[in-house]
C-alpha positions in Angstrom: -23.8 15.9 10.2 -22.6 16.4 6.6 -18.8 15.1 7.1 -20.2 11.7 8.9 -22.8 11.0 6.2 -19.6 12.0 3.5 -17.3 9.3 5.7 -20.3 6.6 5.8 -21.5 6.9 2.2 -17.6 6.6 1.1 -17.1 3.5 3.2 -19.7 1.5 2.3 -18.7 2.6 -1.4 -15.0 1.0 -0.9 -16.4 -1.7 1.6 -16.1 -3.7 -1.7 -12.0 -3.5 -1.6 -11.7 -4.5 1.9 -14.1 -7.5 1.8 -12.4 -8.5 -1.6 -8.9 -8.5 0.3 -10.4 -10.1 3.3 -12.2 -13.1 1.1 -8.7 -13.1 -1.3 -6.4 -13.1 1.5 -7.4 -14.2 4.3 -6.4 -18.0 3.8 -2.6 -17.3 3.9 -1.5 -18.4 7.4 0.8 -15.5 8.8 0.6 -12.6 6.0 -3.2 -12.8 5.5 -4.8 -11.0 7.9 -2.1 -8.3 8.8 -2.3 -7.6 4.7 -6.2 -7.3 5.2 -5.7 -4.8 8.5 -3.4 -2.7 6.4 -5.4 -2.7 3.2 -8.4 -1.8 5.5 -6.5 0.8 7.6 -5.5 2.3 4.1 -9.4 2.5 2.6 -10.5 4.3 6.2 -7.4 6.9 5.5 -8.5 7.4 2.1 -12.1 7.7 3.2 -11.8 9.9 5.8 -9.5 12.6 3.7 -12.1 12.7 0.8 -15.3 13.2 3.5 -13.0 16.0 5.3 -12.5 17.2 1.4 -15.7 17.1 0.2 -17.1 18.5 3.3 -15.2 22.1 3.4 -15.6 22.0 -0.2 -19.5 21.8 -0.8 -19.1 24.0 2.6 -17.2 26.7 0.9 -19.1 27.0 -2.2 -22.4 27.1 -0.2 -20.9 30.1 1.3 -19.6 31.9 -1.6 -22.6 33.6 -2.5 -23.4 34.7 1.4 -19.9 35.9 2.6 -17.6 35.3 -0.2 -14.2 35.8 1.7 -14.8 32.8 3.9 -16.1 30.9 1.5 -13.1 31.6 -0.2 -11.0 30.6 2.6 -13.0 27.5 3.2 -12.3 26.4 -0.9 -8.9 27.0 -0.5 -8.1 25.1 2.5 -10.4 22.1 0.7 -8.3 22.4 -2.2 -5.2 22.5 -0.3 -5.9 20.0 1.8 -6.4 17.7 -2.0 -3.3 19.5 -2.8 -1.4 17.6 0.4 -3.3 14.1 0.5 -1.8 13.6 -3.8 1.7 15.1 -3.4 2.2 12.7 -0.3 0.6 9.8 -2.4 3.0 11.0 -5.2 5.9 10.8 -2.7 5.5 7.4 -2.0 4.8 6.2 -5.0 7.8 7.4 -6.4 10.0 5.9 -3.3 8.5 2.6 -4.3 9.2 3.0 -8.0 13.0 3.8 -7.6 13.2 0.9 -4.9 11.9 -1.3 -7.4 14.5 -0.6 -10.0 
């Protein structure tokens, strides 16, 4: 219940980027709309890491204080999982800035 009320309340927080890029490009014949799927497919990726995130990680601190070793495990694998999602975004942003130059 937690993680699909975490994924809903995120998209309709970023719903704002996808109906900007749908109203801003949309009009462009060929490029418009397969910018607008990829900008959208990009905000549901996004979303659905930080509602898996922020799930195990109000999950494992709830559990600290009952049995602190899988609480524990259950903060760690949230952070982790963080931990992943930036070094990947840091990855490719880095392959884009050294294409660029």
């Amino acid at each position: 219940g937690g993680f699909l009320l975490a994924y809903i309340g995120y998209s309709m927080i970023t719903q704002v980027l996808t109906t900007t890029a749908d109203i801003t490009l949309n009009w462009i014949p060929l490029l418009g709309p397969m910018t607008v799927s990829i900008i959208s497919l990009g905000v549901t990726v996004a979303n659905f890491i930080l509602a898996i995130t922020s799930t195990v990680l109000v999950a494992g601190f709830s559990w600290i204080f009952y049995r602190p070793v899988l609480g524990a495990t259950l903060l760690s694998c949230a952070l982790g999982l963080f931990f992943l999602a930036s070094r990947v975004g840091d990855k490719k942003k880095n392959r884009a800035n050294k294409r660029a130059q």
